[in-house]
C-alpha positions, 0 to 999 in steps of 0.5 A: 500500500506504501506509495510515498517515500523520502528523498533523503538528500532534499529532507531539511528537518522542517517537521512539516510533513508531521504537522500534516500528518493525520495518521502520525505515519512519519518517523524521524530518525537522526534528524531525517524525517520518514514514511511508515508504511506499516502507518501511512494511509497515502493521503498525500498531505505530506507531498502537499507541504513538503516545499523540499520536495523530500516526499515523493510519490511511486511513480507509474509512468514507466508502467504507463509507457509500457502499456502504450507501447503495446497492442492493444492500446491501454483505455484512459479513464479520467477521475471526475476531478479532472476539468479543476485539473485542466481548467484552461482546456476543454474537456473534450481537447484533453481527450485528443490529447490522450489519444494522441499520446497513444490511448486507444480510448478516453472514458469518464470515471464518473460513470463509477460513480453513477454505478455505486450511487444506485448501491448506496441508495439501496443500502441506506433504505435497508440500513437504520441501525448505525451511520453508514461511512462512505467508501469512495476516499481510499485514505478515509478507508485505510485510516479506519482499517489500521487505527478504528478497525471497530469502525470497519462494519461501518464502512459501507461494502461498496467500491470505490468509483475508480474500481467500479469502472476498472469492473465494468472495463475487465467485464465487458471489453476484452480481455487483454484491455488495459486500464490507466486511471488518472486521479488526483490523488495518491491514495488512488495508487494504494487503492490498486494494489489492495487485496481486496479491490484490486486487480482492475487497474493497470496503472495509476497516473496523477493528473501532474504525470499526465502534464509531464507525459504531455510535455515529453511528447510536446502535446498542447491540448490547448491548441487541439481539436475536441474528441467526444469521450468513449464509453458509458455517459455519467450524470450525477456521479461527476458531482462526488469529485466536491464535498456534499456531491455524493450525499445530493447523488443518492438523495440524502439531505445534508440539512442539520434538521434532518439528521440524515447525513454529515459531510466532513472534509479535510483531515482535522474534520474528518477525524473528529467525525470518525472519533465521534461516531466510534463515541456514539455521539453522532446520530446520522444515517450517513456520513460521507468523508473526505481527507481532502476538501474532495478530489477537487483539492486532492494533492495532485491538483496544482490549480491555484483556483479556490475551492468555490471556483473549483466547485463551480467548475464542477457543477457547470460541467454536470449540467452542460453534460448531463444526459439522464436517460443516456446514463439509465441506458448504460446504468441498465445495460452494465447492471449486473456488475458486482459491486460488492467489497470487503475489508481489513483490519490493519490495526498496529497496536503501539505502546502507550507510556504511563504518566511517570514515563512521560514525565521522565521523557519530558525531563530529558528536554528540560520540561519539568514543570507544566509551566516548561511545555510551551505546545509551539508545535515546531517539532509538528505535534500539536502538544509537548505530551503527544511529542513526548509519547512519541519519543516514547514509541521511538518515532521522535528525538529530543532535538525536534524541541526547538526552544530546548536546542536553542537553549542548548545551543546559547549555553554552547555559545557561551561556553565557546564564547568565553572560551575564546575569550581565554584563548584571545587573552593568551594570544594577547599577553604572549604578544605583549610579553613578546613584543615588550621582551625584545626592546627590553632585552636591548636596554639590559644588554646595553646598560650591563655594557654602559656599567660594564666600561664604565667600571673599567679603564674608562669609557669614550664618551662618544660610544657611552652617547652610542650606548645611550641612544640605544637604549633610548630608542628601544625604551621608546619602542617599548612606551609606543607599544604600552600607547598604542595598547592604551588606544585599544583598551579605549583608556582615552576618550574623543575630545569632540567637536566639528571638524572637516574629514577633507581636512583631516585626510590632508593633515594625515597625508602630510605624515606620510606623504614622503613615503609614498614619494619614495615608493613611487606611490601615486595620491589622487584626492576626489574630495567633495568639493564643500567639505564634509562636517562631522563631530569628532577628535581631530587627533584621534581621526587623523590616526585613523586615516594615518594608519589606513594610509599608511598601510596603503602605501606598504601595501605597494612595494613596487608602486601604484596609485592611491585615491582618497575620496569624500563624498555624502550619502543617504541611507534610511534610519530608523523609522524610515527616517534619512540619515546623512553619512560622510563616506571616506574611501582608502583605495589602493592598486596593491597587492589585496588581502586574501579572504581568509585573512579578512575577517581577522583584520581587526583582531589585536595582533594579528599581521601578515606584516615583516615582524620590524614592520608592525604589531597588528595593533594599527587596525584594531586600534582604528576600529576602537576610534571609528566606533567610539565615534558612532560610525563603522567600517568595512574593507573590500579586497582582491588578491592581485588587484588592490584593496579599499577601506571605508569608514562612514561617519555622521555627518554634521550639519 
């Protein structure tokens, strides 16, 4: 009966499918979720939901191909769903269609549907003594036999439409006729592999396969002529493709007062309807079900039109078409078909946990209170108890909770969090120790050197300056790295006040600007022409565009070109509110910076610099500046090509 499957590759772990569910016939295994087959009843639901594409039905078309390609040709036999299927072609093009894919005949399925009205109507007489259930939705059938099989004599004895027609075409055509049934829905395909009414259909088709058949061979049925159908004329029997079509068929009123009959669609209704009748609590004669909101909405329909559309599509074919007297003719001529049908009980019983139990599996995702069971539904059971039964009969996992892996997860970041905080802290006292160990080592080498002359014959005082002046410049060494430690830490505090970015960029480019000239490095300034205003420390700002510049020019060794550009630009703020920025460029033509490499520019420490040639505290320190200033940066950069760095800053009016 399985004829859904998992495409494991496409699962995503979204739970849709179970939310869908009616049965609970899907098992989640690490992570992925699958069909039962043993539990499904191949409504369709989950294909419906499932955006992934990770359910997926069995597919008859090679069956189909098969049969077309021998002698004689199958016989097609629309469900009577089929003009909501195809609205935009007319019934009788889509017969030539089928005929030209090869099809020897096109016949309506709704005659079956004729055929079975009159079985119930004579069942309905003769029966008073419990509600009968209607037979024609295979998925409501499977649904009884395997989870209220106390329901099954219920059931009423009769096959299903697409059976009947599969009878009628094994009686009285011959006996090498082939038949492909073509249906909206899945269960459809279960239905012709069951022991008890199957045997009459050959193949399957779902009304998308048809289109992809159509496709393959180029057909477009819209632009065909029209064929009359084949085979014996339906009347009242296409209206059982909507909800309520069935009961107004064989005459039972759907009036509350009259409390002949319940009409229920969709899976939530119909399970309520079934559980109520196995109560006692619903005192009507019949009920007639379906798991969709009838075939019209069955889960191989693609139509975007709403359920009253596709009603009214339905209802106006039935009276276009109608011919009563036709349809007595052909209802007499096969009257001697049998009709009849039997059942099984499928019943799996499954374990059902004690209160202590479930208790014990609530705990395990940190559910000890009743306060703890949120009912969010993210795991795709309604409640935090049915999830927790399920765990118990081995069809969930903890991890379907999603509050509780976030909550994991947040105390995982956490610990990451603070572990990288001890592992940063490491790294940044080794490069202290480190860069603060060398000059120090200098100024002890050459103050026991200084003592060392000083306390012998005597020392020039030339070498003793010598020696001195050493120790100075590695003193001063040692003080610019505490500095620019100080910066980093954030120890200093803007002064503020309005102050021109143009003019800042020029105060720094006068610092560096030499070295640029002995590397050959082109300047190109692109200031905006009146001035770009903004609140900030005069000082601090010129570092930052110092360091950027001069880590430009270092960046072209062999020469290149550098601009510097000013502009304004609006951005929209908070609550749609404009925000006017001065945006500065750094750009230069040199050597980039490899990808890997970008993320941790601004991390202390961190440089692909000669170890004379800096610290890796110059970015880091530069992002400190430009934050405490309310503003931010980013870097763009290709390896080969040349990088641009770009600080926003508020501007000032």
């Amino acid at each position: 009966m399985a004829v859904i499957f998992t495409n494991k590759d496409n699962c995503k772990g979204c739970y849709a499918c179970i939310r869908s569910c009616p049965a609970n016939a899907i098992k989640v295994e690490e992570g992925l979720a699958e069909v039962m087959k043993e539990r499904c009843i191949a409504c369709g639901n989950c294909v419906r939901v499932c955006s992934q594409k990770a359910k997926q039905i069995e597919s008859d078309i090679g069956a189909t191909r098969v049969l077309l390609s021998k002698s004689p040709a199958p016989i097609a036999c629309l469900d009577y769903s089929f003009p909501v299927a195809f609205p935009e072609i007319r019934p009788r093009q889509l017969v030539t269609a089928l005929l030209e894919l090869g099809f020897n005949q096109v016949v309506e399925g709704a005659f079956g549907a004729d055929l079975i009205i009159q079985e119930y109507r004579k069942l309905i007489k003769t029966s008073k003594q419990k509600p009968i259930i209607s037979a024609q939705c295979p998925a409501v059938v499977y649904y009884i036999e395997k989870y209220y099989p106390q329901l099954i004599d219920n059931l009423a004895p009769i096959v299903p439409p697409m059976i009947a027609m599969g009878r009628l075409i094994k009686k009285y055509y011959p006996p090498e006729t082939k038949v492909v049934f073509i249906a909206p829905s899945v269960a459809k395909r279960a239905e012709r592999d069951d022991e008890k009414v199957g045997g009459v259909i050959d193949a399957v088709l779902t009304f998308d396969e048809l289109e992809e058949l159509l496709a393959q061979k180029a057909i477009d049925p819209a632009s065909l002529g029209e064929t009359p159908f084949f085979g014996p004329k339906p009347n009242l029997g296409r209206l059982c493709a909507i909800s309520g079509g069935f009961c107004k068929a064989i005459g039972v009123s759907t009036d509350p007062l009259d409390k002949e009959a319940v009409v229920g669609e969709g899976a939530e209704r119909v399970l309520e309807i079934i559980h109520e009748i196995d109560k006692g609590d619903i005192r009507v004669n019949f009920a007639e079900l379906f798991m969709c909101e009838g075939c019209v909405s069955g889960p191989s329909i693609r139509s975007e039109l709403n359920y009253f559309k596709k009603k009214q599509i339905i209802t106006e074919y039935t009276l276009k078409e109608t011919d009563p007297e036709q349809t007595e003719k052909d209802l007499i001529r096969y009257g001697d078909l049998n009709l009849r049908r039997r059942f099984t009980n499928r019943y799996i019983s499954l374990p059902y946990p004690t209160e202590e139990e479930i208790r014990g599996v609530l705990s395990l995702t940190d559910k000890t209170k009743p306060e703890d069971e949120l009912n969010c539904g993210a795991c795709g059971y309604k409640t935090c108890r049915e999830k927790a039964i399920a765990i118990y009969r081995g069809l969930a996992e903890n991890e379907m909770c999603w509050p509780f892996v976030v909550k994991r997860l947040k105390a995982t970041q956490e610990q990451l969090i603070q572990a990288e905080k001890l592992t940063s802290l490491g790294q940044l006292a080794a490069a202290i120790a480190h860069e603060l160990n060398n000059p120090l080592t200098g100024v002890l080498v050459y103050a026991r050197l200084l003592s060392k002359r000083l306390g012998g014959d005597g020392l020039p005082k030339e070498e003793a300056l010598s020696y001195l002046s050493k120790i100075e410049a590695e003193v001063s060494r040692s003080s610019g790295i505490i500095r620019n430690l100080l910066d980093f830490a954030r120890q200093s505090e803007p002064r503020l006040k309005v102050v021109d970015a143009n003019q800042v960029i020029d105060q720094a480019l006068s610092l560096v600007s030499h070295q640029a000239q002995l590397q050959n490095v082109e300047i190109v300034k692109k200031f905006r022409g009146e001035g770009c205003l903004v609140t900030a420390d005069f000082d601090q700002l010129c570092q930052v565009f110092t360091n950027l510049i001069l880590n430009a020019v270092q960046a072209m060794p062999q020469g290149g070109r550098l601009t510097l550009q000013t502009e304004i630009i609006s951005e929209e703020g908070v609550g749609g509110k404009k925000q006017e920025w001065v945006k500065v460029d750094v750009a230069d033509t040199g050597c980039g910076i490899p990808k890997e490499n970008r993320r941790r520019l601004f991390t202390p420490f961190f440089t692909t610099k000669e170890r004379e040639k800096g610290v890796g505290l110059g970015l880091a320190v530069v992002h400190g500046i430009i934050q405490r200033h309310k503003g931010r940066i980013k870097v763009d950069s290709e390896v080969g090509k040349g990088t641009t760095f770009t600080v926003y800053l508020e501007a000032c009016h």
